[in-house]
C-alpha positions in Angstrom: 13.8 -3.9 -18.5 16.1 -5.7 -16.1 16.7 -4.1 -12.9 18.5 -4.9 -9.5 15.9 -4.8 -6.5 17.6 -3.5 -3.3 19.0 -6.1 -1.2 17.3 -3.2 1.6 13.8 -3.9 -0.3 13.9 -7.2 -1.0 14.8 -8.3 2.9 11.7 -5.9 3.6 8.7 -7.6 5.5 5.7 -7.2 3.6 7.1 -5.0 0.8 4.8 -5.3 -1.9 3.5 -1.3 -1.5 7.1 0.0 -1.2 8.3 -2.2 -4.2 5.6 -0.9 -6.4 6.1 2.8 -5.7 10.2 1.9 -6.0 9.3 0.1 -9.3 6.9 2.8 -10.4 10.0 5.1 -10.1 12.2 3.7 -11.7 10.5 3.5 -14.5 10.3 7.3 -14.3 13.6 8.3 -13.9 13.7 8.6 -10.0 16.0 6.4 -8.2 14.5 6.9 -4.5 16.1 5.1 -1.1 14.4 2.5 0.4 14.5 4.3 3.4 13.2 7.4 1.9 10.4 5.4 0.6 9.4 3.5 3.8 9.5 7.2 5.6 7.3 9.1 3.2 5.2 6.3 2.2 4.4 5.1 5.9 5.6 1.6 6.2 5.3 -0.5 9.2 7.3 -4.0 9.4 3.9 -5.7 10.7 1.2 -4.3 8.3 3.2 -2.9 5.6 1.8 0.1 4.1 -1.7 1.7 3.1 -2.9 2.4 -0.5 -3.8 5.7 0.7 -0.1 5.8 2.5 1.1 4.9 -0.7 -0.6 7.4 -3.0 0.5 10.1 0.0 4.2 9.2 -0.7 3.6 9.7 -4.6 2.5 12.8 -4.1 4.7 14.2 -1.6 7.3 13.1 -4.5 5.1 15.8 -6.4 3.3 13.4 -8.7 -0.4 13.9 -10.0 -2.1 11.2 -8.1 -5.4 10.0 -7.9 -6.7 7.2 -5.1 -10.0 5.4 -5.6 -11.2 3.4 -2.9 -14.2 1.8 -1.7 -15.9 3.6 1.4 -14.5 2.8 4.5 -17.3 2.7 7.6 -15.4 2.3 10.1 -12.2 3.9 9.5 -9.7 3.6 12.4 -8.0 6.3 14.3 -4.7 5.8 11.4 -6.9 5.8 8.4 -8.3 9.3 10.0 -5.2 10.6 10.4 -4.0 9.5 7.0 -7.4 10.9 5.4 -6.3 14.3 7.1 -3.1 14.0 5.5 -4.4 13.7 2.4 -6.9 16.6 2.5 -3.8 18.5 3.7 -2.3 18.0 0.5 -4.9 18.3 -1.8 -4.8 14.4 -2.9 -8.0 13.5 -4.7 -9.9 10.7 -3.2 -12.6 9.2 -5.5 -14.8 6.5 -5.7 -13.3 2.7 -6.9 -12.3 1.9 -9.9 -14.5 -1.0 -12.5 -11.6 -3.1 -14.0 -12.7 -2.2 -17.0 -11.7 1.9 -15.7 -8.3 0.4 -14.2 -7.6 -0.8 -18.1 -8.7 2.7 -19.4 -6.5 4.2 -17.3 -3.3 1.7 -18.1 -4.4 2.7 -21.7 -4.0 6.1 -21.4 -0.6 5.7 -20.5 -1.1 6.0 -16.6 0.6 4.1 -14.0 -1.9 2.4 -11.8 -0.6 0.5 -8.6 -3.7 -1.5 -7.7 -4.9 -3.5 -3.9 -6.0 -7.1 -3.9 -5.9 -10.0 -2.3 -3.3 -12.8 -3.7 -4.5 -16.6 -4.4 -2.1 -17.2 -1.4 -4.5 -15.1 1.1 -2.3 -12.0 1.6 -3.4 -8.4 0.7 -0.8 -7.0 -2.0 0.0 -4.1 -3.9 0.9 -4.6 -7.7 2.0 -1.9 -10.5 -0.2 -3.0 -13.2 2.4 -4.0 -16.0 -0.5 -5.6 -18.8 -4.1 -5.3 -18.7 -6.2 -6.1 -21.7 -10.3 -6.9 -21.3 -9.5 -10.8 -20.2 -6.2 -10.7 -18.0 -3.9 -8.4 -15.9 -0.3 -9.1 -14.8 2.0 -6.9 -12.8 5.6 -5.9 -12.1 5.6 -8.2 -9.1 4.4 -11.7 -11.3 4.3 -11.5 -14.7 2.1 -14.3 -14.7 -1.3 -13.4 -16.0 -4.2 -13.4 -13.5 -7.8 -13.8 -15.2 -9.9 -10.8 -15.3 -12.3 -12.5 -13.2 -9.8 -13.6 -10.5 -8.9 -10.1 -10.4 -12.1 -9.3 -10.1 -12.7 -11.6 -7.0 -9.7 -11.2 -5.4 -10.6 -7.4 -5.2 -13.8 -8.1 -2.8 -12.0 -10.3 -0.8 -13.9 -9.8 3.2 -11.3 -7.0 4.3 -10.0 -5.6 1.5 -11.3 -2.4 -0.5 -11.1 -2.2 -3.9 -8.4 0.4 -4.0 -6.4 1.9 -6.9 -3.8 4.5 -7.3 -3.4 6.7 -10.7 -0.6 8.1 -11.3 -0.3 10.3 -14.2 3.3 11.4 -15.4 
């Protein structure tokens, strides 16, 4: 599938979130603007966007959406407020996902944008394109990334093991 990224999205600062969700999209049907994207999904040009912002957006598009997470202790006032927004709308929040439960998921046909940290330090958002029980690759790369790359890169100090199911 060859499609034209957004000259909007691809001259957006830390875009990986909002390319995932666009990419996601496309792939079912929906051709959303950027702008609607960034709005509903709850970008901001410094940090980018939440997985939980993310899987808000999804839903608000009317999506079944499921977001797994590790517990946050310390949540901050944002994360409170999108936790809130969440509960408003009756998204599910559930526990983390194993990989080997991110690549049941993928195999039951289910689109699963998943958080990590990249090889080049940066926490990033992927749409899980392959995933088989030694290697995953995404929209984003296709290059394949080592199940237990994967594995570490999701522990990373600061990031949460965080997963979005989207089932359409």
């Amino acid at each position: 599938m060859s499609l034209e990224i957004p000259e909007s999205l691809a001259n957006l600062e830390a875009n990986g979130g909002i390319y995932a969700v666009w990419m996601l999209l496309q792939h079912l049907g929906l051709d959303a603007e950027i702008d609607q994207l960034i709005n509903v999904c709850g970008y901001d040009a410094e940090y980018g966007t939440s997985t939980l912002g993310l899987a808000i957006g999804l839903k608000k598009f009317g999506y079944q959406v499921q977001f797994h997470t590790d517990e946050d202790l310390e949540p901050s006032e944002e994360d409170l407020k999108e936790l809130n927004t969440a509960h408003q709308i009756q998204l599910p929040i559930l526990p983390a996902l194993s990989y080997a439960e991110i690549q049941q998921a993928f195999e039951q046909k289910k689109y699963v944008i998943v958080y990590y940290d990249t090889l080049e330090g940066e926490g990033n958002h992927s749409l899980v394109y392959a995933i088989d029980a030694k290697e995953i690759s995404f929209f984003d790369s296709f290059e394949v990334m080592p199940a237990a790359i994967f594995e570490q890169q999701r522990t990373v100090e600061g990031i949460f093991r965080q997963a979005i199911v989207v089932d359409a």
